[in-house]
N, C-alpha and C positions, 0 to 999 in steps of 0.2 A: 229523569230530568237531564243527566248528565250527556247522556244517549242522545235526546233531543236536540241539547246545543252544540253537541259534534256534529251531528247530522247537517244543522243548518250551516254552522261554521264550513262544513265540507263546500254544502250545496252553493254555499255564494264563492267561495275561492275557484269551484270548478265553473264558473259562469262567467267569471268577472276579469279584468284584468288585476293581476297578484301585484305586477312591481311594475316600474314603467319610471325611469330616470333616462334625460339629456344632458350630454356631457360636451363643453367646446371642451376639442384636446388640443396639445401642441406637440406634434411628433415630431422627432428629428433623427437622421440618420445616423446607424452606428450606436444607436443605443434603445435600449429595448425602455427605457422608464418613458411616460409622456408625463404633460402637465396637464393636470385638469383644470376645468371652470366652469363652474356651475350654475345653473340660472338663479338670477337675482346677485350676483355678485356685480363688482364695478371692476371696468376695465376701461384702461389706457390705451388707445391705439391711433395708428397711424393713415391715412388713408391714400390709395395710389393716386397722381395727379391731382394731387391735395398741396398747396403749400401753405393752408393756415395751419400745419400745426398737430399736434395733440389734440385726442378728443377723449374725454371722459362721459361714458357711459354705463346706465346699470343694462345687463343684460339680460332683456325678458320673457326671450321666448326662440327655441330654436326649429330648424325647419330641418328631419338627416335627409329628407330625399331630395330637393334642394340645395342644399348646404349653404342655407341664409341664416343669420344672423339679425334677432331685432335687438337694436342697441337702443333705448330712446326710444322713439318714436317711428323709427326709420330700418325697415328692411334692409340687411347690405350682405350682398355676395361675398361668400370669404378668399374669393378671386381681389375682390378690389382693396382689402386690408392688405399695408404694406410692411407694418411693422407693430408690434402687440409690446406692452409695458406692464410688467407685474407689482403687485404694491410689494410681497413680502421680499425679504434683502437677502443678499446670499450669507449664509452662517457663520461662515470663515472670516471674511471680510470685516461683519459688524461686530465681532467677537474682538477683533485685535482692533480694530476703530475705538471698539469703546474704552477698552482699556488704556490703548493710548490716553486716551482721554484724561480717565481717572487719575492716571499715574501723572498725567499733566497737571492736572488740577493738586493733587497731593504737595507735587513739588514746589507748586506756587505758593499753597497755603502754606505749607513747612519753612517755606523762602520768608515769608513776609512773617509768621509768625517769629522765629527767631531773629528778623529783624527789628521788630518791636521790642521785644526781650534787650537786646542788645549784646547778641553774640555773634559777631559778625565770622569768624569761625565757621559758625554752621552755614554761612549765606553764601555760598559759591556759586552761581550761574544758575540758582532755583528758578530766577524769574525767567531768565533765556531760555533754560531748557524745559521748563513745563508751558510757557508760549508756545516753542517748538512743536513738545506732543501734543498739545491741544490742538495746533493747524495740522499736525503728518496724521492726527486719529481723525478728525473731521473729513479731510483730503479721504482717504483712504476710504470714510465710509461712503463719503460722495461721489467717486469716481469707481469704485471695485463692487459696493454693495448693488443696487438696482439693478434689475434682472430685466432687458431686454431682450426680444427674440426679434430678429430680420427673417421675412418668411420671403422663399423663393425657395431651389433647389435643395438645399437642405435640412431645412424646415418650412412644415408647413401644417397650416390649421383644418380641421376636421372636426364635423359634428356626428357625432354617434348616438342612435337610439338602441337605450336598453327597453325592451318590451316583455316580455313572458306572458304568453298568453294562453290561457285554456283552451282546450276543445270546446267550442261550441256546440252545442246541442240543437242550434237551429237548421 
């Protein structure tokens, strides 16, 4: 029986397609890592001779011998994409943003808490300077974390078909 269901097992993987993944990438010069993006995810982008804006799109289907892109509803050349927007944040940036943050927020409660109590002692510039990191962690994750790519000459986007295919028997 075991014989049996190798057999078959064999018989359909030499027949059939094994693996078959599309990948938007985002290559850029002078470094060998790309970004992937994979269908059905949502992506932010930008469009050439577009001035309304951002657009947000899930992406549902890719074309590699073309190299089209259906975002929505709508086929689009990755010639005419002018600039792409990543949701996840850069690691560095959100790591010290948030701590700012915290240590912000600490020094306010610790501020306000001991002036309740009434030890003014302990109240030195708690509330100034945890306002401070609260605005320099927010700032910092606002403006350093979001991962933007401008494509033209040094980057640019690319659709790849991974396929494996068997011998056909026909």
């Amino acid at each position: 029986m075991r014989i049996l269901i190798l057999f078959f097992f064999f018989e359909f993987a030499s027949t059939h397609e094994v693996f078959c993944q599309k990948y938007l990438i985002i290559e850029r010069t002078g470094t060998a890592k790309t970004e992937r993006i994979e269908i059905y995810d949502e992506i932010t982008f930008e469009l050439k001779d577009d001035d309304k804006g951002w657009y947000t799109r899930q992406l549902l289907d890719l074309n590699a011998d073309a190299q089209l892109v259906l975002l929505g509803d709508t086929w689009f050349p990755l010639g005419n994409i002018k600039r792409i927007y990543l949701k996840r944040q850069r690691v560095l940036a959100t790591v010290i943003g948030t701590a700012l943050q915290g240590g912000g927020v600490s020094m306010f409660l610790g501020d306000a808490y001991y002036t309740v109590r009434g030890n003014p002692e302990y109240t030195q510039g708690g509330f100034e300077f945890g306002a401070l990191n609260i605005l320099l962690g927010t700032g910092i994750k606002a403006l350093l974390g979001p991962i933007k790519y401008k494509l033209g000459k040094k980057t640019r986007l690319r659709v790849i078909d991974i396929t494996f295919r068997s011998n056909d028997k026909t």
